[in-house]
C-alpha positions in Angstrom: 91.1 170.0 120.3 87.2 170.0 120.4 85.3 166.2 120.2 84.7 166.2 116.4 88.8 166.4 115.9 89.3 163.6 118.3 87.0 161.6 116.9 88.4 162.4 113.5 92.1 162.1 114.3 91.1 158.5 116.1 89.3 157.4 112.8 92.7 158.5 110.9 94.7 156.6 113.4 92.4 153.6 113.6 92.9 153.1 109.5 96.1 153.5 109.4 97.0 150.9 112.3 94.7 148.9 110.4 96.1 149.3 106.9 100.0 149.3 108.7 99.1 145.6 109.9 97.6 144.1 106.8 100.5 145.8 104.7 102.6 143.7 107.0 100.7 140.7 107.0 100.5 140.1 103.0 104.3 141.3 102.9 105.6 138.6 105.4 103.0 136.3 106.8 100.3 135.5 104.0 99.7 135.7 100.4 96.3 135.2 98.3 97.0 133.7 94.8 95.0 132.7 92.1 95.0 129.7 90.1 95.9 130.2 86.3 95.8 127.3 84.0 95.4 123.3 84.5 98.6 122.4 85.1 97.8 121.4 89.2 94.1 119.5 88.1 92.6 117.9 90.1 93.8 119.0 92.9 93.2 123.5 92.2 90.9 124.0 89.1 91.4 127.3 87.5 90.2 130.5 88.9 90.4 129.1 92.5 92.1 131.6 95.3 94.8 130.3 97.9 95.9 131.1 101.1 99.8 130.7 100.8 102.2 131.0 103.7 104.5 133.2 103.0 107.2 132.4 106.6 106.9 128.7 107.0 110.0 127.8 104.9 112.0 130.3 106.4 111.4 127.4 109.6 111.4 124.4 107.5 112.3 123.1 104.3 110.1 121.9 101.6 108.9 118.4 101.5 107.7 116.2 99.1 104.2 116.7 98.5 103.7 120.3 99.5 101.9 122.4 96.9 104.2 125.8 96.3 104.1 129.0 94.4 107.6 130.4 93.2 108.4 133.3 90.9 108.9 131.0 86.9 109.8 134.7 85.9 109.7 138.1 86.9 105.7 139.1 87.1 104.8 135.1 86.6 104.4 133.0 89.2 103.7 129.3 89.2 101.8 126.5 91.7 103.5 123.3 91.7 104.2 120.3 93.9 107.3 119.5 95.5 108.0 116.0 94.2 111.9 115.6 94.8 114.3 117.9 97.0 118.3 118.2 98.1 120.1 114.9 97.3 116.7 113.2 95.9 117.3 110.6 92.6 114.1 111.3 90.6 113.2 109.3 87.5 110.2 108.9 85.5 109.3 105.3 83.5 106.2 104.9 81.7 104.8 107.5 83.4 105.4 106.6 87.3 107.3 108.4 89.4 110.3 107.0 91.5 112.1 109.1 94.1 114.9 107.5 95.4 114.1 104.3 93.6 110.6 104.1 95.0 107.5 104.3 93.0 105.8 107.5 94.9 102.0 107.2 96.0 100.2 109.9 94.4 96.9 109.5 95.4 96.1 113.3 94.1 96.5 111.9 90.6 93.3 111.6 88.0 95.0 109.4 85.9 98.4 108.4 84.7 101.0 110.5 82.7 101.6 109.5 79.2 104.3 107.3 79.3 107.7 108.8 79.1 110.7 109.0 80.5 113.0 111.3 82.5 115.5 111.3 84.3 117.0 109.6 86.8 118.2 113.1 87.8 119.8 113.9 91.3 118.2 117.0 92.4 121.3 119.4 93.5 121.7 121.4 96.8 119.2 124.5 97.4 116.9 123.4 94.7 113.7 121.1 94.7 112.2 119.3 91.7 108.3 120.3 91.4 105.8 118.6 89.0 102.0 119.6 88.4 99.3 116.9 88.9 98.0 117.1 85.8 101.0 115.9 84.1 100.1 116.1 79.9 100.0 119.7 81.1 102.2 121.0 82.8 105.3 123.3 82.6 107.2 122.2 85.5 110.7 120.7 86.4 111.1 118.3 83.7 111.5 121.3 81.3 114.9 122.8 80.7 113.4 126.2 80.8 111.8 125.6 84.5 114.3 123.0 85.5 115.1 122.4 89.2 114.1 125.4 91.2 115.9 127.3 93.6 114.6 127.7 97.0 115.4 131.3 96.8 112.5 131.4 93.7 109.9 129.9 96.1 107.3 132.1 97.4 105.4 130.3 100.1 104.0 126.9 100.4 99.8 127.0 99.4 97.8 126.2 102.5 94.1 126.3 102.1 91.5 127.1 98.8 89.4 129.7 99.8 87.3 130.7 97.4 84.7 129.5 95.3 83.7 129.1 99.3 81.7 126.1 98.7 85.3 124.3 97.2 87.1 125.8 100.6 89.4 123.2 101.4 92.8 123.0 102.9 95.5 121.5 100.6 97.3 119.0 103.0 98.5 115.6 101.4 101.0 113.5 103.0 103.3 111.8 100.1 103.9 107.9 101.5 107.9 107.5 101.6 
């Protein structure tokens, strides 16, 4: 095999390691999303792209006040915060939310729902009840056609904003109990 075929042949085989581990990478480890809509304002304005960890639940299981992304429907995905999960009594009054009979801290709220009511609902086994910050907006689980979501429908938990760069942030918020 003469030099320029080597050198060819490693260029083939250099690409295609390359393209074998990034293949593997989006399909296991890491997903980039964008944001469509308002429903997660303040906290992801439209247009932003996430970093979203595709493995970590697969070690852990949601908690209240991680941001996910889960299939709504087949080639639709939604971003929404985990709010209640397994065994979790979650009611709404005058736009306030209580899990487990305690008004939550939301400090990534802009401003109060509208007052309503839901619930109290107990959120069953292998599901979690998700809610989007900007709450006059938002399809989320206080909708009988999004409902409680199954862990099985949940893509990856959102980790970081990315771009526009100068909004890169990473999307951590401890919910008090």
């Amino acid at each position: 095999m003469s030099s320029k075929s080597k050198e060819i042949w490693e260029w083939i085989r250099s690409i295609g390691i390359a393209l074998a581990v990034a293949l593997f990478i989006r399909i296991f480890l890491f997903e980039f999303f964008v944001v469509e809509g308002r429903s997660m304002y303040p906290t992801l304005d439209e247009n932003e792209r996430l970093v979203v960890n595709k493995f970590i639940y697969r070690f852990e299981s949601p908690q209240p006040g991680d941001i996910v992304v889960f299939q709504f429907e087949p080639h639709r995905d939604f971003i929404k915060r985990v709010i209640g999960v397994e065994g979790d009594t979650i009611e709404i009054k005058d736009g306030r939310v209580f899990r487990n009979g305690k008004l939550m801290e939301e400090p990534y709220l802009l401003e109060d729902m509208e007052p309503q009511d839901f619930g109290p609902v107990v959120v069953p086994p292998g599901t979690v009840f998700l809610l989007g910050d900007y709450r006059m907006n938002s399809l989320d689980s206080r909708d009988p056609s999004v409902g409680f979501v199954s862990l099985e429908q949940i893509k990856g938990k959102a980790l970081y904003v990315f771009w526009p760069i100068w909004e890169a942030r990473s999307l951590e918020v401890k919910v008090a109990e």
